[in-house]
N, C-alpha and C positions, 0 to 999 in steps of 0.2 A: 695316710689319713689326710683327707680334706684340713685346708683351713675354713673356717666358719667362723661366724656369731650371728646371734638370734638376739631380738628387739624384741619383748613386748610392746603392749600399744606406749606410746608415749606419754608422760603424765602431763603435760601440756591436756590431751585429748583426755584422757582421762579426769583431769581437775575440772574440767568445762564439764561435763559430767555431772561428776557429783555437785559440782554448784548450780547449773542452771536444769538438770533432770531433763535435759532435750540430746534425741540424738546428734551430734556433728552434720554438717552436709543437711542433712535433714527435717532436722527440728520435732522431732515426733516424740512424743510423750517416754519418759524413762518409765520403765518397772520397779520396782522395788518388791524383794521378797523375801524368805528364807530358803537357805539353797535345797534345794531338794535332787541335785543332782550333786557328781563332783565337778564337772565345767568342765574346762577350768580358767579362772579369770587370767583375762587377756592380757594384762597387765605385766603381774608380779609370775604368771604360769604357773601356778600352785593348785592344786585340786581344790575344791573348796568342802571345809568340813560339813557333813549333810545335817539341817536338823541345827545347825548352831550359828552359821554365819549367814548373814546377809548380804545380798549380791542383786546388782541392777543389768539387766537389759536393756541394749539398746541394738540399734541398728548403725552397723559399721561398714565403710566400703573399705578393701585393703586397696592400699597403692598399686596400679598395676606399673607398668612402664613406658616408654617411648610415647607418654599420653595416651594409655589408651585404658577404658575404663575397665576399673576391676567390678566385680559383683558383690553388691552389697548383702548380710546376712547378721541373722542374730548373734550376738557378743554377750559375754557376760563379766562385769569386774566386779572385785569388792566394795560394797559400800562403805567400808570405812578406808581411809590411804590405803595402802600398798604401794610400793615402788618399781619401774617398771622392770622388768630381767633386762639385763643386758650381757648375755654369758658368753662364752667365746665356746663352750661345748654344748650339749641338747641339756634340758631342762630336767632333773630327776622326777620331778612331779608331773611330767608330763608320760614316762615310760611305761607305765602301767596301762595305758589309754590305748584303744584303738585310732588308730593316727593314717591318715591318706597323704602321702605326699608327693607334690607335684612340681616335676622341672618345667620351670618354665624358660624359655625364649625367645628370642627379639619379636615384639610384636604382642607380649603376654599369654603369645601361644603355650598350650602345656604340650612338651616333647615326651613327655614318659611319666607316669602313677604309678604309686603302687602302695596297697597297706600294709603297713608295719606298725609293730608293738616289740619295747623290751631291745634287746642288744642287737637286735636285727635292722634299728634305726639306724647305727651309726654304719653299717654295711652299703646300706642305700644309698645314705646322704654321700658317700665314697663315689660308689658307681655314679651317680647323679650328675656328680661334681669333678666324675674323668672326662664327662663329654665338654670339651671348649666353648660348644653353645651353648649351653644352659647357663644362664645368667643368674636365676634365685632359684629355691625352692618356696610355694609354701606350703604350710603344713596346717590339715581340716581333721575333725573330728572323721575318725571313720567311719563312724555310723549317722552322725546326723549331716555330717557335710560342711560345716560352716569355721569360720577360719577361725585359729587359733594365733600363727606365729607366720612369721617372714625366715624364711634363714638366708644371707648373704655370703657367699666368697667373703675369705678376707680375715684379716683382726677387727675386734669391734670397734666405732671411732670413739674418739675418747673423752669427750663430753658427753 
């Protein structure tokens, strides 16, 4: 089995957020709503309860690498704190999700996709993570496309 960990966004980004209601990089207007989906916020990676919690939209680009730009796309966290995951295995609240995930390589090239859901993740992220070029994974909503999580080689750093 791979070493891993996965970062939600980080609450740095997050706190700028919920206090100024602009997106990062961009400055464009937050949403605010009640969820009407499970998400799931980008943050803490928890689905969001539909109908009862609050959750803001914005627009986020993930880090790509070697400076080279990633694609920005809708995000969604809680409106109230949450903290962000920083787990060293995949997220439970995320397994139920239709999930795409993509190796990427030097350059932010994606080397290999593929969707998965449920115990079939941690099979992938294995394969993914035999090839020595692939440097990250991240991992999109399967059906709408838009990023969720980073997953890194490695132990998580520890602050």
């Amino acid at each position: 089995m791979a070493d891993y960990h996965i970062l939600g966004l980080p609450d740095e980004i997050t706190q700028e957020v919920r206090q100024t209601r602009r997106a990062p990089e961009y400055g464009h207007p937050v949403l605010r709503e009640v969820a009407g989906g499970t998400g799931p916020c980008r943050a803490c990676l928890q689905q969001f309860k539909v109908g009862h919690e609050e959750r803001l939209l914005f627009t986020y680009r993930p880090a790509g690498g070697d400076g080279t730009v990633g694609a920005p796309g809708p995000v969604f966290i809680h409106a109230s704190v949450c903290r962000q995951y920083r787990g060293a295995g995949f997220p439970p609240g995320l397994r139920s999700l239709p999930l795409l995930l993509e190796a990427r390589v030097r350059g932010n090239r994606i080397s290999a996709a593929r969707t998965v859901s449920g115990m079939d993740i941690d099979r992938v992220i294995d394969e993914f993570f035999a090839d020595p070029q692939v440097d990250y994974l991240h991992v999109r909503h399967g059906e709408a496309g838009c990023h969720i999580a980073r997953v890194d080689r490695g132990d998580r750093p520890a602050n």
